[in-house]
N, C-alpha and C positions, 0 to 999 in steps of 0.2 A: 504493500500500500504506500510504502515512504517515498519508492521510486515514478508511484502512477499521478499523474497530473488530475487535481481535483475539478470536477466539474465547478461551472459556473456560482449554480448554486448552493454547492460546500465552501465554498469563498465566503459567501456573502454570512453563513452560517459560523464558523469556526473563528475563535477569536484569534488578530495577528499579532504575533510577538512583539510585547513592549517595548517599544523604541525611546527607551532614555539614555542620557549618556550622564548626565550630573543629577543628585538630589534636586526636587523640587523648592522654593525656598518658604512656602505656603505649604502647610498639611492637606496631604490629596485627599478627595472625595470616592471614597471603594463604596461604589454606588451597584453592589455585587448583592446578590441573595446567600449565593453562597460560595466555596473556594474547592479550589483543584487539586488534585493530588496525583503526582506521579506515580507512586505505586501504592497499590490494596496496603500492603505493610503499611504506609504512614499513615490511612485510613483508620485503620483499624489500631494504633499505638493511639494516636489521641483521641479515638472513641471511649479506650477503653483505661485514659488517665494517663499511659506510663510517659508521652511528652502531652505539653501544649502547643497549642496549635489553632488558627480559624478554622472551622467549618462552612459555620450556618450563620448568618445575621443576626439570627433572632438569638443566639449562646454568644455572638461576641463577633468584631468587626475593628478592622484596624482602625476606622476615625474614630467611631463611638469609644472605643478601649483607649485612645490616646488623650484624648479630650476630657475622658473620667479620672486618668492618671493624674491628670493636669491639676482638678478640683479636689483630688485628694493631695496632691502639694501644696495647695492652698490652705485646706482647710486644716494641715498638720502642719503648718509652717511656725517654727520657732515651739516647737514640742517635742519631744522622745516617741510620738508616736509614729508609726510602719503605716501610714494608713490606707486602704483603699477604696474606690469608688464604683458604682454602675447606674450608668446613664439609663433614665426611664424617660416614658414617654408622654411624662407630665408632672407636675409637681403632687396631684392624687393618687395618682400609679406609686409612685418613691413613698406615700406616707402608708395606702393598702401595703406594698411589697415590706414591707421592712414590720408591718401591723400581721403580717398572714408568715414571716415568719417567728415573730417572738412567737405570738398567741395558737393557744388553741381552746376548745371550747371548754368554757366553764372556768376560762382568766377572766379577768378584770383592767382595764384602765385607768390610770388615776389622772384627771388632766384637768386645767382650770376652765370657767366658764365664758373668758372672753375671749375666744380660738377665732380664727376664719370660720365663715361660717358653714363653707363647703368640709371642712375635716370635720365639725361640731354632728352634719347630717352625712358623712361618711361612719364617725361613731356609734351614732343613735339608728341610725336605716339599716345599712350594711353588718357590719360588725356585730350587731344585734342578731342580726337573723343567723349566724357564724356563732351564736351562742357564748358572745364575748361583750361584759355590761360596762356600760361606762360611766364613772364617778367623778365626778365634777364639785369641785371644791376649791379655796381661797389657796392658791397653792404661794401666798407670800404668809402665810400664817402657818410658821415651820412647825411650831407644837402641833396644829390639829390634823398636819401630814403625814407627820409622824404615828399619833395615834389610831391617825386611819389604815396607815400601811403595818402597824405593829397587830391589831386588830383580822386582819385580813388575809392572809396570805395567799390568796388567790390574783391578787394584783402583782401583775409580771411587767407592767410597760407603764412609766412615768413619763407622759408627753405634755410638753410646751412649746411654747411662744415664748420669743423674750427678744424685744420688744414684740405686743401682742397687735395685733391684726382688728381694729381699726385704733384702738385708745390708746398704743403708745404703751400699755402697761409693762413691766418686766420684772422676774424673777431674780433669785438668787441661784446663780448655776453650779456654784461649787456646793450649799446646804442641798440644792435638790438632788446633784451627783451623788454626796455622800449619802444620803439617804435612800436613794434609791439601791445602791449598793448595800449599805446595810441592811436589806430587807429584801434582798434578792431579785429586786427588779430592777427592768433594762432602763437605762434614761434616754428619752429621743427629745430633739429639739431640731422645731423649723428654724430657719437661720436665714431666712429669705429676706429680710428688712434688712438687717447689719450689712449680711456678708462674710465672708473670711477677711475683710481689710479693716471692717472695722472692730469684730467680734469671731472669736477662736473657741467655741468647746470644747474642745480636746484640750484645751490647756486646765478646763476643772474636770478631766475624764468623764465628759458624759461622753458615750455608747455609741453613738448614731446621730450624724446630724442628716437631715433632710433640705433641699432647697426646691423653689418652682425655679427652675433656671430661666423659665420664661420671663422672668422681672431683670432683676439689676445684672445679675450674672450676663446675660446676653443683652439687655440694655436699648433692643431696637424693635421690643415688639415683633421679630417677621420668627418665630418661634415659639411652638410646645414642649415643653421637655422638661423632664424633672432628675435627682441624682440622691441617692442613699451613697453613706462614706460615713464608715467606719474603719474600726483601730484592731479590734478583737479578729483572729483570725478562727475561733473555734467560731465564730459566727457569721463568715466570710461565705461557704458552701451554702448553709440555710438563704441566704439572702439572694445569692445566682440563682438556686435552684426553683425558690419563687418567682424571678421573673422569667427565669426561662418558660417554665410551664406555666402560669401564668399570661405570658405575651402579653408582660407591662416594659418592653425594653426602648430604647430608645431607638432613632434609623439615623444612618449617616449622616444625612442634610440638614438635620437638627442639630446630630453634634456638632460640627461644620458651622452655623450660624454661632452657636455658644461661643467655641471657639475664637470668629473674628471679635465678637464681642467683650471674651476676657480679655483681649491687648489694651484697651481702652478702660477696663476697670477702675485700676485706683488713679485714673484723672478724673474718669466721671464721678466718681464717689465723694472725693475732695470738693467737685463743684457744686451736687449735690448736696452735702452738705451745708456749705457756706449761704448757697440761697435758700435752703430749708429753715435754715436759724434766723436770717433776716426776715423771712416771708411770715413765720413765727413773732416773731418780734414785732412787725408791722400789723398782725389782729391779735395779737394781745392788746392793743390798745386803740383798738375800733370799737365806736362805740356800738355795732352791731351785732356782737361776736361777745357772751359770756362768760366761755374759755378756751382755752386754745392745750390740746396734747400735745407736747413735743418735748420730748426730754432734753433736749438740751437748753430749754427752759429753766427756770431756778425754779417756777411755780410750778412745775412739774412732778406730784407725789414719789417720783422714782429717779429723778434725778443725778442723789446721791451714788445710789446702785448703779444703775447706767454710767457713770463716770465712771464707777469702779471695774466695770469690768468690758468696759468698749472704748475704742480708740478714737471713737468720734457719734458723733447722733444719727447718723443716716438721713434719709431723705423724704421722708415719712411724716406726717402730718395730720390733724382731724382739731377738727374745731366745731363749736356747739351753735348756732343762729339764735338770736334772741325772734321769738315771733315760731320756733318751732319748724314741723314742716314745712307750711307753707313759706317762708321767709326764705328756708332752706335748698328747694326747689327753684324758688325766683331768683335765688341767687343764681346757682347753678346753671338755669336758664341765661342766663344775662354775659354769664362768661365769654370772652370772645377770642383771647387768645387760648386756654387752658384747654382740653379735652376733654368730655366725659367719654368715658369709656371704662370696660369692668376689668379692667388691667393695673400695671404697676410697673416703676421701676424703667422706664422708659427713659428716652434723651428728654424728650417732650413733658411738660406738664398735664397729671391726668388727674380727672377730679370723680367722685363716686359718691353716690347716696345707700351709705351702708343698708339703711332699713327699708328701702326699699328693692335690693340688689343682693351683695351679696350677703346679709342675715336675713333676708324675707324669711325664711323657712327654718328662723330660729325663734324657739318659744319668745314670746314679746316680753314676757318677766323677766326670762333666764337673760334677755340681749339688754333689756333697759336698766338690770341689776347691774349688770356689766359697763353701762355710762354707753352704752349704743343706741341711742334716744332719737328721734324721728327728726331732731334740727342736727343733728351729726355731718358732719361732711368731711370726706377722707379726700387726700391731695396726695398725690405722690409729684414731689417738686421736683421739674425738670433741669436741663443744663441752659433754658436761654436766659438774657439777659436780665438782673434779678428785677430792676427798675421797670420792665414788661410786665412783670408776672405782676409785682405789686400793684402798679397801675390797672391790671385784669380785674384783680379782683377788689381794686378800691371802686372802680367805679361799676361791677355787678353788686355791690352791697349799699352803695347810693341811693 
């Protein structure tokens, strides 16, 4: 066959030999389902563990694998920890995957009540029916965490937010590590607001950090995708083996966008910042505006702890309307440079009405306990010029 000239249409069929002659200077796009093998023997050695090796897309791919390595250098930077990562294909896929491998039925959750609102009805809808309950509690009130997880020993998975998803709230990450270790549960924390540049987990050994990579991390909006990274490797196998069979994994062209978007990080985060604090600073002292979340505020209930254990306040914002929903809306409405959109974490300025968006489908007690009140309005402040922004929203609250 090697010496028979192939018809026409085996040309067009069989792939032509890679014509490179230098590395690429851009990570390539293996826009492949699956990989080739010279001989059965190599087929069959990483089938069956004794090397590694690609396969299949869906068990792993050289972008997505490069790109996951990447966010676990990030997210172990300046710690003793080995860590590593696997790209999913949303920031709920990464919290299910890493929730479906602690848990089985008849665990428990122990997690606070002012979450995103899409994890809060991922716990209660899903997880539930998975025969796994979930406990919601003041988790800044370390005695009565304590006594719940001494009480309980069915709770396996300590999850939070820190800063929390829409009010800004945040934890203490090294009492809730400790504690959750003492009491044999895993600790998971989303990290999607800070970052790795501005906030490290693994430097108080919590377990598992989660992000939506779709926010800051990628930075431009044209992405889905989410990433589990952790440190423990007895726990490394449970968490592949859920996404594999699961098909919660991430595909190339998502890693690929992440990727051009982590080069740009810690300049957008620094700008972020700086107009986040000013944009802050500008409705705290409007007189249309009650109060304003933002920890790097002084008036901010969590201030102190957030300085302590973050390098900066992120980008992130929510403030209360005097006048309620409606005021809240009209603002909104009025906006002209800022975005509404049910995103985050963008170059652009984006604005959201928690209660009627993303906690619609959380109990109205459980969300207005939690300071997520019908005049709430979440910002996530973008990189344009801050004297725009402010002027956007001085003159929507006019």
């Amino acid at each position: 066959m090697s010496k028979q000239k192939l018809g026409l249409g085996s040309i067009c069929v069989k792939e032509a030999k890679e014509n490179k002659s230098t590395k690429p200077h851009q990570l390539p796009l293996y826009a492949t389902s699956s990989f080739a093998f010279d001989k059965i023997e190599d087929s069959i050695d990483i089938f069956t563990g004794k090397k590694t090796g690609h396969v299949y897309s869906r068990y792993g791919n050289p972008t997505v694998d490069t790109v996951a390595q990447k966010l676990a250098t990030l997210e172990s930077y300046g710690t003793d920890k080995d860590a590593y990562a696997f790209l999913t294909s949303s920031g709920m896929s990464a919290i299910s995957s890493v929730g479906m491998a602690i848990l089985s039925h008849g665990d428990k959750i122990l997690t606070q009540g002012n979450l995103y609102g899409g994890t809060t009805e991922l716990f209660k809808k899903l997880f539930s029916n998975m025969g796994v309950e979930t406990i919601f509690t003041d988790l800044n009130d370390l005695e009565g965490v304590e006594s719940i997880l001494a009480e309980d020993e069915s709770i396996k998975m300590v999850y939070f937010e820190t800063p929390a998803n829409p009010t800004l709230a945040c934890v203490n990450l090294r009492a809730l590590s400790d504690l959750a270790r003492k009491y044999n549960a895993t600790s998971v924390i989303d990290n999607t607001f800070p970052t790795p540049y501005l906030q490290q987990p693994f430097k108080y050994d919590i377990d598992f950090v989660i992000h939506s990579t779709t926010k800051f991390l990628n930075g431009h909006g044209n992405s889905i995708a989410g990433v589990v990274i952790g440190w423990q490797e007895s726990m490394k196998k449970k968490v592949w083996e859920v996404i594999k069979l699961a098909g919660t994994n991430c595909n190339p062209w998502d890693a690929w966008l992440i990727n051009n978007g982590l080069k740009t990080l810690a300049v957008r985060m620094e700008r972020h910042c700086d107009n986040a604090m000013k944009l802050a600073s500008f409705l705290e002292s409007h007189p249309s505006v009650n109060y304003v979340n933002y920890i790097g505020l002084e008036s901010h209930p969590h201030h102190d702890l957030a300085s302590s254990q973050m390098s900066g306040y992120g980008g992130m914002l929510s403030f209360e309307m005097k006048g309620g929903m409606e005021k809240a809306l009209q603002c909104i409405n009025s906006l002209k440079l800022a975005t509404m959109a049910p995103t985050l974490g963008d170059v652009d300025t984006l604005v959201l009405h928690p209660a009627t968006s993303s906690h619609l489908n959380v109990d109205r007690a459980m969300r207005e306990a939690n300071g997520i009140t019908d005049g709430l309005i979440r910002v996530s402040v973008g990189i344009e010029d801050i004297n725009d922004i402010i002027a956007d929203f001085d003159q929507a609250m006019t």
